[in-house]
N, C-alpha and C positions, 0 to 999 in steps of 0.2 A: 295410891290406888286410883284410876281411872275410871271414871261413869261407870263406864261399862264392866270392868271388872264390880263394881260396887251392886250393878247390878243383877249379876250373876250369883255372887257368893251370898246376895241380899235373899235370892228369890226363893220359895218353898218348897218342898220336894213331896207335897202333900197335892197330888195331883187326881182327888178320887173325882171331882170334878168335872175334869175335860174330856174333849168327845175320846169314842171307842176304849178312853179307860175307864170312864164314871158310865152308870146303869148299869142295868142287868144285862143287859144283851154282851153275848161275847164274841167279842170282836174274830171274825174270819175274814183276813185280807190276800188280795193277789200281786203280785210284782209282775212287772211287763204285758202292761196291757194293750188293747187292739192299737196296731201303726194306726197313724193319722189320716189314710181313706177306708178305716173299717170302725171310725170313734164315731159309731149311730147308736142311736135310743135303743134300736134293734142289738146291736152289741150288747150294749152296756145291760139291757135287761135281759141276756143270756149270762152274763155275769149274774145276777141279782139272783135270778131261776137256779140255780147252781146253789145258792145257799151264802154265798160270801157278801157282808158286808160294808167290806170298805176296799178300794185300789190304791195302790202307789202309782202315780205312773211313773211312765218310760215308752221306750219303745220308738224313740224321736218325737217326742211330745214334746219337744222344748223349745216351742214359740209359744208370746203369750195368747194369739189367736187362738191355735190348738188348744192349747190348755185352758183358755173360755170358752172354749164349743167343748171338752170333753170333762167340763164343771156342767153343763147346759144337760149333757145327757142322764149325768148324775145326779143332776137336781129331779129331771124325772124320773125316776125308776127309786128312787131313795137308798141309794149308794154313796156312803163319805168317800173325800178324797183326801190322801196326800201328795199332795205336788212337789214334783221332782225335777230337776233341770233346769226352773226358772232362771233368768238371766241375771236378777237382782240377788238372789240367794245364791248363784254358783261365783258371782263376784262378790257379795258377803262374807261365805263361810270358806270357798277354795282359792280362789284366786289371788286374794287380797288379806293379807293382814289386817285386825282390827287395833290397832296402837294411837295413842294421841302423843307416841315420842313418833316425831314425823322422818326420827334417824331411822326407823328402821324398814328395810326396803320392801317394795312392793306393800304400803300398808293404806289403810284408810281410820278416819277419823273415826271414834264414836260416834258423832253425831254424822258422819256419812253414812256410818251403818245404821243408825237408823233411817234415815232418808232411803236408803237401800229396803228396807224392810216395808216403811207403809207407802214406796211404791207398789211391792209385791201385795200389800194388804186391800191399796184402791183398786189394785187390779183384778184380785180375786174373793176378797173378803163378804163381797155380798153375798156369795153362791152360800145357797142353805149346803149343798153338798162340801162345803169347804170344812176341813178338819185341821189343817196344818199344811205343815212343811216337812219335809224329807231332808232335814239340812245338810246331811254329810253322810255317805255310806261308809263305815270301815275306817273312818278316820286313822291317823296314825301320831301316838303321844307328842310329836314335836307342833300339832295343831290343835290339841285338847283346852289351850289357854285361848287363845284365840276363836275359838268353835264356845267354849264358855261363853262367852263376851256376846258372842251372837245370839245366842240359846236365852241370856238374860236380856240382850234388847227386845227380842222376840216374845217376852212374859211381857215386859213391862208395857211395849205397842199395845196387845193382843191377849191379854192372860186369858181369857177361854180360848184359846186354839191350842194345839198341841204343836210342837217343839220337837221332833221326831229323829233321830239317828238309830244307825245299826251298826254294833262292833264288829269286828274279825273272829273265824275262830282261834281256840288253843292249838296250835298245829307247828309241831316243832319247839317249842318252848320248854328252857330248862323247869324244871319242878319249882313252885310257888311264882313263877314269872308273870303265870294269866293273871292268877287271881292279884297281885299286885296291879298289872296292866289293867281291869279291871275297877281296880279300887281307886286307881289313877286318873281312871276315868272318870267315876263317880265325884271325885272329891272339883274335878278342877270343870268341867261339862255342867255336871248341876242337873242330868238329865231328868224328864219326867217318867222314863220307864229304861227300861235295861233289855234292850234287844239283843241277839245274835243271830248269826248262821252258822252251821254247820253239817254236810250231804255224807251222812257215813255209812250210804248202802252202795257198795263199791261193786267192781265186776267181781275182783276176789275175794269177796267177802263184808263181812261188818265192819268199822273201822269202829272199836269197842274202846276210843277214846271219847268217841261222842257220849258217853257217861260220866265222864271226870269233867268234861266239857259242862253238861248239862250241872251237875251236880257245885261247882263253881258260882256259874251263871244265879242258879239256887238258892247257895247260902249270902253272894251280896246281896241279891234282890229283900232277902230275909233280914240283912241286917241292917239296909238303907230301910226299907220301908216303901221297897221300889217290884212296881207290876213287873213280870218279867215273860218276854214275848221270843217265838222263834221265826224260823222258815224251815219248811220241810219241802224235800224235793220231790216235784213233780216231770222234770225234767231228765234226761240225759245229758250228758259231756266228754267232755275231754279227759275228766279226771270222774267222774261217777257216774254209775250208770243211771236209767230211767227204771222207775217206778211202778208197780202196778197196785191196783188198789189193797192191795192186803196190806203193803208196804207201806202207799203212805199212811193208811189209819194206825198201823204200827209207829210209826216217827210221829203220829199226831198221841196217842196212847203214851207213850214213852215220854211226851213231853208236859201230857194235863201231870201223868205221876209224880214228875220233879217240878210242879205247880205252876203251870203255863197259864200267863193268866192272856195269850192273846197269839193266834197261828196265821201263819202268812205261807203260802205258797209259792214255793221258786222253779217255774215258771207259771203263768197262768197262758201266754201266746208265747209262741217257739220264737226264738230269735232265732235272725235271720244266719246262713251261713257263711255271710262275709263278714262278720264279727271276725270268725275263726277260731272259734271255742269249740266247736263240734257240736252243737245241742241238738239234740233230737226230738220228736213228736213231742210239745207239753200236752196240757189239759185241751188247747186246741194249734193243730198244725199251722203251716207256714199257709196253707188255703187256706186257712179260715173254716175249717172243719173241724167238727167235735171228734175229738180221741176217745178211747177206752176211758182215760183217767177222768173226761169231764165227767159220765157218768159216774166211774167211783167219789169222785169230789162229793157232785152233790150227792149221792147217797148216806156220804160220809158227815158231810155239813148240814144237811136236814136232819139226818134221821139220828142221829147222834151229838155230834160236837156240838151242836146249838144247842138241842136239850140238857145236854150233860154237862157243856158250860157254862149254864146258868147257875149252875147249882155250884157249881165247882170256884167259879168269879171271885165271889166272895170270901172263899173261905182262905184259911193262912194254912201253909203247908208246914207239916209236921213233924215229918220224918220220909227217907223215901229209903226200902233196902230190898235186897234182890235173895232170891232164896233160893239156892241149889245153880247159883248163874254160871252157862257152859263156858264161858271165857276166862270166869274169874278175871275179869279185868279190872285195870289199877282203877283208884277212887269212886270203887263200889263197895257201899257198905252192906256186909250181907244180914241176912235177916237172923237176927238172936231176940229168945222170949222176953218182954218185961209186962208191964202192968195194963197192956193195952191185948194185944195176943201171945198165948203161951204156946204156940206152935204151929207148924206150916208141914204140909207133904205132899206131896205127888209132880207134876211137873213143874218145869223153872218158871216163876213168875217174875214182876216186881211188885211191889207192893205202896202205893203212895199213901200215904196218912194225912189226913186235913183236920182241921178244927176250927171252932166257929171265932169269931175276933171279938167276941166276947167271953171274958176268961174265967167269970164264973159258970161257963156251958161246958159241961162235961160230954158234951155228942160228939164220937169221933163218924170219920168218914173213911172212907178206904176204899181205893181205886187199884184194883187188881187186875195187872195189864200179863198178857201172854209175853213170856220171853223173846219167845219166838214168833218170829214174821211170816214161816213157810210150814209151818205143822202146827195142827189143834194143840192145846193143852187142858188139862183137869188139876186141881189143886183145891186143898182144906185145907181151911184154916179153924185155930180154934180161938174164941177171945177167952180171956180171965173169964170163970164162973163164978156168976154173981153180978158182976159189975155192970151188967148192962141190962135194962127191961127188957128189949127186943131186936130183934136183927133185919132190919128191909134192904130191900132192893130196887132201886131207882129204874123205872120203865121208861127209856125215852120215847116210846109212843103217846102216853097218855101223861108224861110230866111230871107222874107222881111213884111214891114207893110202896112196895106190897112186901106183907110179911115171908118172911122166910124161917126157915127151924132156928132156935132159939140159943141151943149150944154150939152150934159152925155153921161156917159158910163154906160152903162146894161151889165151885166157878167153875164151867167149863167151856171154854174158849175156843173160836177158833182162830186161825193166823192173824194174827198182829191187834184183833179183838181185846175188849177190855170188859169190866163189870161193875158199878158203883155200888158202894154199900154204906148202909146210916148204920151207926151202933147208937141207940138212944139210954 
């Protein structure tokens, strides 16, 4: 076994620590941020106004000058980064093999890789806004050993930064393939959190494997001990459509239930059309103007996800099942009574169940999302009688819960809306 492997399979996966996954604040990030003559303070703190967090970049950001003048903007406005397309890190983790058998081609040393690494680190490690690296989008298994290797020189340099990748969705895969490719992941990467994408608001319709998807994504996160983060589409394309705000709060909704401990938005700026992907209007256009969806964002990211991921961060996800679901689609568990709630009615919800991570606390939580994206819904629910002192309801204006009737809860929603609830 080589350094580098030794350091990788060495390193912890106990990451409550590092930035955007440790504290209370929950992480709201964007992908494709302003091109390289619109990276001003004035940007970036339209970013920040919006409610989000942290940026990936992109967008041709992949000079180190650009990407220290758009750490420089971040540093004022108090926006983390993950840097993407650095030239040490795309020869790092894609270009280049990390092997110390110097048989094998196109590779470089351990100790190159790190040399590769706290160059990237002198270069941007000072920025307060600095959070990590973007090491690999989508990687694919014949680079999971080698992307290891990086991920573990990258703790061992640096161990407060975060170590960042995003997998593929499940799309086309025989049955059990994800979740192996998944576990594949997990076991040989080492990662500190478990990301995916997947845009299943199509022009035809829901693509209602985005639930077998999420629900995957779910139980490794639950079984590593690993935060588990999205992207939700803000954008149009070639292959799905654009977004309006019911829509994304719904893909944001659908993903706190299957226990999202961290949302990213794809797009935040429209890529350009000689890509050739087709993308249309994001959160802001190809000018440099605000869309519809920038105002749904922030609406969405103040006045909700921020409040109600606070609360939600912490907690360990419990169970998540779908009651009366119009698809009945595969790897959706539907909702049957046991010792938590003895019954559901009225229209199709999902139901996400949380508890606290301490296991003598008997408080459940329960996040009651609308099925549906384009029509209100109403639904009760009843808990076991007895079991619980009182029933509140989490007010994301003022932060806190206020009581509600003591035998059920009534939710009434409207499109892609959601409702949190404490059972104490």
């Amino acid at each position: 076994m080589t350094d580098g492997q030794t350091e990788a399979a060495a390193a912890p996966l106990d990451a409550s620590g590092l930035p955007l996954i440790g504290g209370p604040d929950f992480p709201i990030g964007i992908f494709w941020t302003p091109p390289p003559d619109q990276t001003t303070q004035a940007r970036y703190q339209e970013i920040r106004d919006a409610g989000f967090t942290f940026v990936i970049t992109g967008n041709y950001l992949d000079d180190g000058n650009i990407i220290g003048w758009a750490l420089q903007q971040a540093d004022q406005v108090g926006l983390k980064v993950l840097i993407s397309d650095d030239t040490q890190i795309r020869n790092l983790t894609r270009w280049f093999t990390i092997s110390d058998d110097r048989s094998v081609p196109m590779s470089i040393t351990t100790a190159d890789g790190r040399t590769l690494m706290q160059r990237a680190l002198d270069a941007y490690g000072g920025h307060p806004s600095f959070a990590g690296f973007n090491m690999f989008d989508e990687p694919w298994p014949d680079l999971f050993p080698s992307l290891g290797r990086a991920m573990g020189i990258a703790r061992a340099l640096r161990p407060s930064m975060l170590p960042y990748t995003n997998i593929a969705p499940d799309l086309g895969n025989p049955p059990g393939a994800y979740a192996q490719f998944v576990e594949n992941f997990i076991q040989t990467v080492q990662p500190a959190l478990l990301s995916f994408d997947r845009y299943p608001i199509l022009s035809s319709g829901l693509d209602t494997g985005y639930f077998s998807n999420w629900a995957t994504i779910r139980q490794a996160g639950l079984n590593h001990g690993l935060p588990t983060w999205t992207f939700i589409q803000s954008v149009g394309s070639n292959t799905f459509r654009a977004t309006n705000g019911a829509e994304m709060l719904w893909l944001i909704n659908v993903s706190l239930a299957y226990g999202a401990k961290g949302i990213q938005y794809f797009t935040y700026w429209t890529p350009d059309p000689a890509r050739g992907e087709g993308f249309g209007p994001a959160i802001i256009d190809l000018n440099g103007r605000r869309t519809e969806r920038y105002r749904a964002a922030q609406q969405i990211n103040t006045g909700w996800l921020s409040p109600v991921g606070r609360q939600l961060k912490p907690l360990v996800s419990d169970q998540v099942s779908h009651f009366d679901d119009p698809a009945q689609a595969d790897g959706v568990t539907a909702f049957a009574a046991d010792d938590v709630l003895t019954a559901v009615s009225g229209d199709p919800v999902i139901i996400g169940r949380f508890r606290s991570a301490d296991p003598g606390d008997r408080t459940r939580w329960l996040l009651i999302v609308n099925r549906q994206y384009d029509r209100p819904a109403s639904a009760t629910l009843s808990p076991v009688p007895g079991r619980f002192g009182g029933i509140t309801q989490f007010d994301p204006r003022s932060g806190t819960y206020r009581q509600v009737q003591n035998d059920r809860i009534t939710a009434s929603l409207s499109a892609g809306e959601a409702a949190l609830y404490r059972l104490s």
